[in-house]
Legacy VTK file of the C-alpha trace (Angstrom):
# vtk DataFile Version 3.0
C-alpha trace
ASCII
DATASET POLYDATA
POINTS 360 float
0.000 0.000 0.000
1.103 3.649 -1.024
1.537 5.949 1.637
2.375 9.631 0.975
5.473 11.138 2.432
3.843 13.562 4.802
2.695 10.379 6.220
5.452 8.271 6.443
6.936 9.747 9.380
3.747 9.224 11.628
3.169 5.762 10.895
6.872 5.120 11.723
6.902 6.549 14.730
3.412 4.688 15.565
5.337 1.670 14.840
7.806 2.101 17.003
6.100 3.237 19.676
3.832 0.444 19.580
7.038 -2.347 19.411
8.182 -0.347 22.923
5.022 -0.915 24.176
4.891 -4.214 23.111
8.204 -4.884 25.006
7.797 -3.648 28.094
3.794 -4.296 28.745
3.355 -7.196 26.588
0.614 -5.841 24.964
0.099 -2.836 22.447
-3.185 -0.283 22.775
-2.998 1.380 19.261
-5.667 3.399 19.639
-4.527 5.390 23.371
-1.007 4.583 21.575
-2.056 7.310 18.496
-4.068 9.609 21.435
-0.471 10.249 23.707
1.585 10.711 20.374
-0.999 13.487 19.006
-0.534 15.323 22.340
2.787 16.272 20.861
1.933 16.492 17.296
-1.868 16.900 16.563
-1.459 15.734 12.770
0.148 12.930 13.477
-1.096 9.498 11.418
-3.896 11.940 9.114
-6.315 9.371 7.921
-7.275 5.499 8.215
-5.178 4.795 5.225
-1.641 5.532 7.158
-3.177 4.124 10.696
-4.358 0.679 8.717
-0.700 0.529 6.926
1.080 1.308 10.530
-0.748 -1.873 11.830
0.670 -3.895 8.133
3.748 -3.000 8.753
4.058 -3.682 12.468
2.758 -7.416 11.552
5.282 -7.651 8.983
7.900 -6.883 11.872
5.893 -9.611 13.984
5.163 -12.754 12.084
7.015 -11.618 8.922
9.093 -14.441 7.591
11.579 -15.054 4.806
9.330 -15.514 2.035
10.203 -13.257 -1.338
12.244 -14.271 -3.574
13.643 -12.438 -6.667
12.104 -12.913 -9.924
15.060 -14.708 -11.599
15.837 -16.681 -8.699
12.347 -18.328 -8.011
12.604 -21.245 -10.230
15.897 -22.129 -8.031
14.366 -21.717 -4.857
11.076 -23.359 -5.783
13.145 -26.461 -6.677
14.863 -26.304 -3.262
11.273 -26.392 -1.545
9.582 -28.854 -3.461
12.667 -31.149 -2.405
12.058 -30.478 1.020
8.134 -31.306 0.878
6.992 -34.074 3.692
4.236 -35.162 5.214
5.006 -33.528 8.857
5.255 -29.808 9.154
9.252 -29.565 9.057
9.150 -28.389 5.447
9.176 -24.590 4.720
6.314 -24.700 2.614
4.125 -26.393 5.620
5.804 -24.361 8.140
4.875 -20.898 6.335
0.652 -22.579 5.759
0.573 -23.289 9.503
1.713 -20.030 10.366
-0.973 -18.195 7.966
-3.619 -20.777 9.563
-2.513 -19.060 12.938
-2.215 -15.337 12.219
-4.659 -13.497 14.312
-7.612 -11.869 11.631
-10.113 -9.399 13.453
-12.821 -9.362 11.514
-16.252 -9.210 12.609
-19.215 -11.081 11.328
-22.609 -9.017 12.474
-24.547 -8.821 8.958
-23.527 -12.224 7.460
-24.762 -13.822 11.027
-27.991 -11.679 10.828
-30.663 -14.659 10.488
-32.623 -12.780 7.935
-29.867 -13.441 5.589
-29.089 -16.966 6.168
-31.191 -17.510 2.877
-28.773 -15.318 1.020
-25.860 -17.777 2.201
-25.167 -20.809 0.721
-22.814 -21.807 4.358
-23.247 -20.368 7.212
-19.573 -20.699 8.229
-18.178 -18.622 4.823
-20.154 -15.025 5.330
-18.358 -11.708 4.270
-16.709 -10.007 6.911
-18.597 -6.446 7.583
-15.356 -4.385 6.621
-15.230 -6.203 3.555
-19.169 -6.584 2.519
-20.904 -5.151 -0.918
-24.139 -3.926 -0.187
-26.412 -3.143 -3.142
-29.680 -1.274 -3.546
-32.050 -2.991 -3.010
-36.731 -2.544 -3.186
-37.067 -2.758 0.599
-35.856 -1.404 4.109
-34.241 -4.650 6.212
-30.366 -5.905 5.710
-31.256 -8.871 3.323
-32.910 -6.617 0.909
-29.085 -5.467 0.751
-27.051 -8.468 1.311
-25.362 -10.584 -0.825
-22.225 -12.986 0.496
-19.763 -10.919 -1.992
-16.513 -9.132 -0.812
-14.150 -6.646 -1.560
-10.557 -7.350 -1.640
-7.290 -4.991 -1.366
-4.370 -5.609 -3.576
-0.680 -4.513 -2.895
-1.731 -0.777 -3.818
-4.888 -0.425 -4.830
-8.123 -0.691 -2.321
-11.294 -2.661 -3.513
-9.479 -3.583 -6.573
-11.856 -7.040 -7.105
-14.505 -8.636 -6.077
-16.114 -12.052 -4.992
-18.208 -14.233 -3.953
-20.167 -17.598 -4.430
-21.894 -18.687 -7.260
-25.368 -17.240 -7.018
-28.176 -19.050 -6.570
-31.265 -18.549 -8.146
-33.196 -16.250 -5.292
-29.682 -14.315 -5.506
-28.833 -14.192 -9.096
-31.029 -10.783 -9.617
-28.940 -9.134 -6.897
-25.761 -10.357 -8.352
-26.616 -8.412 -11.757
-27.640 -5.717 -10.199
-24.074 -5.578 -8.169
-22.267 -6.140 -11.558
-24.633 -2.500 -12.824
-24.079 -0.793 -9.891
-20.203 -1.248 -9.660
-19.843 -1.329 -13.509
-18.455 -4.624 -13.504
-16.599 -5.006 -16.688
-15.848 -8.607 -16.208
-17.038 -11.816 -13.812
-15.567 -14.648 -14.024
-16.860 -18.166 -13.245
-14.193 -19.890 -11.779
-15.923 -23.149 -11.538
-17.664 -25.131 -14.348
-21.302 -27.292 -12.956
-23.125 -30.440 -14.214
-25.692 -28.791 -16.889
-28.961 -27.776 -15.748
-28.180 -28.304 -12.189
-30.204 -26.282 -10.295
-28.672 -25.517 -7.139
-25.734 -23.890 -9.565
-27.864 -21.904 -12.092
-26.668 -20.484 -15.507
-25.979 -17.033 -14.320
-26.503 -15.502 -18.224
-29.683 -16.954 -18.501
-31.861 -13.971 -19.804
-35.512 -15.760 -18.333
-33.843 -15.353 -15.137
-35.839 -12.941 -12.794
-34.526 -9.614 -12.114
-34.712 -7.034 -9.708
-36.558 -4.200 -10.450
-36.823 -3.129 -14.611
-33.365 -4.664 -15.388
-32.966 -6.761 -18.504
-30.186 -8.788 -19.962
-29.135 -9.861 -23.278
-26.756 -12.255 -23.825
-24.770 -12.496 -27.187
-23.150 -16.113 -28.256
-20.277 -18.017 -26.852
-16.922 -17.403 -27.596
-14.688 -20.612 -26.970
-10.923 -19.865 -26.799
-8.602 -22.717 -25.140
-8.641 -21.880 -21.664
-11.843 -20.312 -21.290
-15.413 -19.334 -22.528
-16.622 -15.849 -23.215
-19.961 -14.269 -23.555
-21.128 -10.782 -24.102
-24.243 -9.567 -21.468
-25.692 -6.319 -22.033
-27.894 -4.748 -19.191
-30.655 -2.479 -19.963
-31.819 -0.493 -16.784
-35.341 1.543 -16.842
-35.244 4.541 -14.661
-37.107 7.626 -14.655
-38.073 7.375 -18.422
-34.446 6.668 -19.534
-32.819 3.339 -20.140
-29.483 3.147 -18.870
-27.008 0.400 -20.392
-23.478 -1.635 -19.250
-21.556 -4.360 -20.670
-20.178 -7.353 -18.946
-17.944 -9.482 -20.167
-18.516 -13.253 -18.968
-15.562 -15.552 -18.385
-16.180 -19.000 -17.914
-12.865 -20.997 -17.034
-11.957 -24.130 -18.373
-10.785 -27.445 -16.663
-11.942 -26.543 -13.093
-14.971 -28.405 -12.200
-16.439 -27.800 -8.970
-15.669 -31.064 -7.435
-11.952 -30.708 -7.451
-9.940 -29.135 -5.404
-7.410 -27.166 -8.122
-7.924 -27.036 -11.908
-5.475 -30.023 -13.485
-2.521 -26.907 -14.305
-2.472 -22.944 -13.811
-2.667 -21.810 -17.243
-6.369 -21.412 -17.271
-6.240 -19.048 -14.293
-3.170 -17.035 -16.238
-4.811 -16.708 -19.017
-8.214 -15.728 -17.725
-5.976 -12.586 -15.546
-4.845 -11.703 -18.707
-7.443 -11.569 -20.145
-9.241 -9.661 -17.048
-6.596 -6.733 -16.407
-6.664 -6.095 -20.634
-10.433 -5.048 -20.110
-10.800 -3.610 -16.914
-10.159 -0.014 -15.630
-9.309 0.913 -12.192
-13.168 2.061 -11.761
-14.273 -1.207 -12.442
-13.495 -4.254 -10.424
-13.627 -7.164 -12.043
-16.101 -9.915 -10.164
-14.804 -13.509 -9.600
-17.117 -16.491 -7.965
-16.599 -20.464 -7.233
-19.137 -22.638 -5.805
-18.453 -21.338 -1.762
-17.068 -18.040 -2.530
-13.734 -19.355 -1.236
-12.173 -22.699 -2.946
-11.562 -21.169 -6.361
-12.486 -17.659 -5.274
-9.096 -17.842 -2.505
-6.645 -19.358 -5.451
-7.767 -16.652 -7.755
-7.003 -13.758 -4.983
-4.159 -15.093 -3.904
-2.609 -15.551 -7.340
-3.776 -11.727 -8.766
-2.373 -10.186 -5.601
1.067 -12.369 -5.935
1.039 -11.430 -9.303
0.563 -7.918 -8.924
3.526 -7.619 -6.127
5.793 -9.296 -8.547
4.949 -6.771 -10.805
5.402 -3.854 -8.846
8.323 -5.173 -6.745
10.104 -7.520 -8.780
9.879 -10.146 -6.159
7.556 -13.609 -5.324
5.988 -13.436 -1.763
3.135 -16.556 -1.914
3.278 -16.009 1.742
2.302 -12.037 2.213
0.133 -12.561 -1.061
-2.282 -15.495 0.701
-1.645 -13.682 4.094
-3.211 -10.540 3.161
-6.049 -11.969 1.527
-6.646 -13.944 4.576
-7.722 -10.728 5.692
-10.511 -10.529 3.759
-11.975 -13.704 3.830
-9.993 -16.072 6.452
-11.274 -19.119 4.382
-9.305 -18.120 1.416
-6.903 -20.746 0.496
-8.223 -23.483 2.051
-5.458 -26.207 2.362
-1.146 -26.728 1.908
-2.168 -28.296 -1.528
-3.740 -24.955 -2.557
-0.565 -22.945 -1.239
1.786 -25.622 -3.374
-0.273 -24.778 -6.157
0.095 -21.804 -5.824
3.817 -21.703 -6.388
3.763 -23.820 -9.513
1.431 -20.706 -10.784
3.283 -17.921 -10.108
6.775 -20.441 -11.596
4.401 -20.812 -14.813
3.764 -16.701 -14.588
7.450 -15.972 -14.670
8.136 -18.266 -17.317
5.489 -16.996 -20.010
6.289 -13.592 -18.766
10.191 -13.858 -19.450
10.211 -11.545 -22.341
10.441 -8.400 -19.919
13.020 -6.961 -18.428
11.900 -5.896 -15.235
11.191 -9.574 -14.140
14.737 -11.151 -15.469
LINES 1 361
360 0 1 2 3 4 5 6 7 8 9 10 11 12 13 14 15 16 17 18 19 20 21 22 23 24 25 26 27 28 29 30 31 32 33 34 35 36 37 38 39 40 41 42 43 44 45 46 47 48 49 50 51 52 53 54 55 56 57 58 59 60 61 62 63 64 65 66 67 68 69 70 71 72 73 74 75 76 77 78 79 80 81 82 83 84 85 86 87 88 89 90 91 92 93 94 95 96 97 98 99 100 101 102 103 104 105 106 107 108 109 110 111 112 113 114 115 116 117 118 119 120 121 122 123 124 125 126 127 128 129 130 131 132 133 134 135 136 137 138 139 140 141 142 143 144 145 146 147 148 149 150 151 152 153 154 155 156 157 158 159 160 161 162 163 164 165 166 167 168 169 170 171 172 173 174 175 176 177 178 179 180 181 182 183 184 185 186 187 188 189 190 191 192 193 194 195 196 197 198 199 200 201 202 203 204 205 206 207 208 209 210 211 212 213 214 215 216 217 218 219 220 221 222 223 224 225 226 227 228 229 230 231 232 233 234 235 236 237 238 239 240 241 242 243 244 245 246 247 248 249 250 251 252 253 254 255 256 257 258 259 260 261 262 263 264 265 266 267 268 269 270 271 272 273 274 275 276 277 278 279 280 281 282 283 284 285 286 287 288 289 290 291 292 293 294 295 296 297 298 299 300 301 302 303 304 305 306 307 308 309 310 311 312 313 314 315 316 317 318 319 320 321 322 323 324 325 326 327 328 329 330 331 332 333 334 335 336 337 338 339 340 341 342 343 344 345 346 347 348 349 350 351 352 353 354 355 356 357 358 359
């Protein structure tokens, strides 16, 4: 995360004051932490930007470990890992999962847990946490008239950059359409692929489908390339006498059937980013969803993030990649064999990518 230079200075000296604290109490208090330090300089830590990176950067300090690895050098060091893979947890790769598994995530549950929105979730135990929840507008007053189980998560400098969630079903798939209006979702992508016609999974371009409201959809014809399907939808909205339209672009991935765990290689994932970051603009996040809103939905988070860092640092951190998505859905990345995985995608990312300079 970016934080401007006036800033800087405040946030370390948060830091720092916290780690003393730390040391000598055994506990930190943030908040009366920032209240004594702007005694001495009221403008100290401006906004909840620079207070929310002073608590990322004092984790980092805390449970950071020795996870990035240069671009050119990942291949080498993957190698080394993979050879120490065992069953127990003496392996780095199973020593940094365990440690995600136990890195405290405060996040607070209050509208997924409210019961008149337990119909809106397909579990009970995956709900969006209320810092991270998408409302959208909806024909009545209460919560669920509001609520869908979608989130929003943060990338390495960019807040809200995506969204996701699980596969709609058919009670929710108005409200999903009208998120994808409302946000000007340029593209969603179906991570996961369903028996046909199954009806707890429903086709989510079908244009019988009920809407909310005066919204209509038309969807043009598939488009099959080799690692994924495409489909035009174009929304009509009716308000106030005017009809209001937006385009979304539907990717449907290849070789990742619901049942499984992984798809059988990366590429499909690769190419469907590429595909994703060519037609969206920083206004509009693309959507992703998977059958829970976590077992593809986590993979695909993970891997955009760890992609992005690379990008913008040179450097492969799986680790702070999966960690900070863990703090926006503590589900994400649901076992070691997705974390592997993981690794083996962001190998295959460096190698198609090789052609550029800043990566070599």
């Amino acid at each position: 995360m970016a934080v401007p230079a006036s800033g800087r200075t405040g946030t370390v000296i948060l830091v720092m004051y916290l780690l003393d604290e730390l040391q000598a109490h055994g506990a930190i208090t943030p908040v009366e932490a920032l209240t004594t330090l702007r005694r001495g300089r009221g403008r100290l830590v401006e906004n909840s930007e620079q207070y929310i990176f002073a608590h990322q950067v004092l984790h980092e300090i805390l449970f950071g470990m020795d996870t990035s690895y240069q671009c050119h050098s990942f291949q080498e060091n993957l190698t080394a890992l993979y050879a120490q893979l065992s069953s127990d947890a003496s392996s780095p790769l199973n020593r940094q999962y365990q440690k995600l598994q136990s890195l405290p995530k405060d996040l607070s549950f209050i509208y997924g847990k409210d019961p008149t929105c337990a119909h809106l979730n397909r579990h009970q135990d995956i709900l969006p946490a209320d810092s991270r929840l998408v409302m959208v507008q909806g024909e009545g007053q209460g919560t669920d008239s509001h609520y869908l189980n979608v989130i929003r998560i943060n990338t390495v400098d960019r807040k809200d950059a995506y969204l996701a969630g699980e596969h709609p079903q058919r009670h929710t798939l108005g409200k999903m359409w009208r998120l994808v209006y409302e946000r000007s979702v340029a593209v969603w992508v179906l991570l996961h692929s369903f028996p046909g016609n199954d009806p707890e999974f429903p086709d989510v371009a079908c244009e019988s489908s009920e809407m909310l409201g005066n919204m209509t959809l038309k969807v043009g014809p598939t488009q099959a390339f080799q690692n994924f399907y495409e489909r035009q939808v174009d929304i009509s909205v009716k308000s106030l006498g005017r009809v209001n339209n937006h385009k979304c672009l539907l990717l449907s991935l290849r070789g990742w059937p619901a049942a499984d765990c992984l798809p059988a290689s990366p590429e499909p994932l690769l190419a469907v980013i590429e595909r994703m970051e060519a037609l969206c603009s920083l206004n509009q996040p693309p959507l992703f969803t998977c059958k829970d809103g976590v077992t593809g939905c986590g993979v695909m988070a993970a891997l955009l993030l760890a992609v992005s860092r690379t990008k913008l640092m040179q450097q492969v951190d799986i680790y702070r990649s999966v960690a900070s998505v863990q703090q926006d859905r503590p589900q994400f990345v649901v076992n070691l064999e997705q974390y592997i995985f993981l690794h083996s995608a962001m190998a295959a990312f460096l190698t198609s990518n090789n052609q550029y300079g800043n990566f070599a």
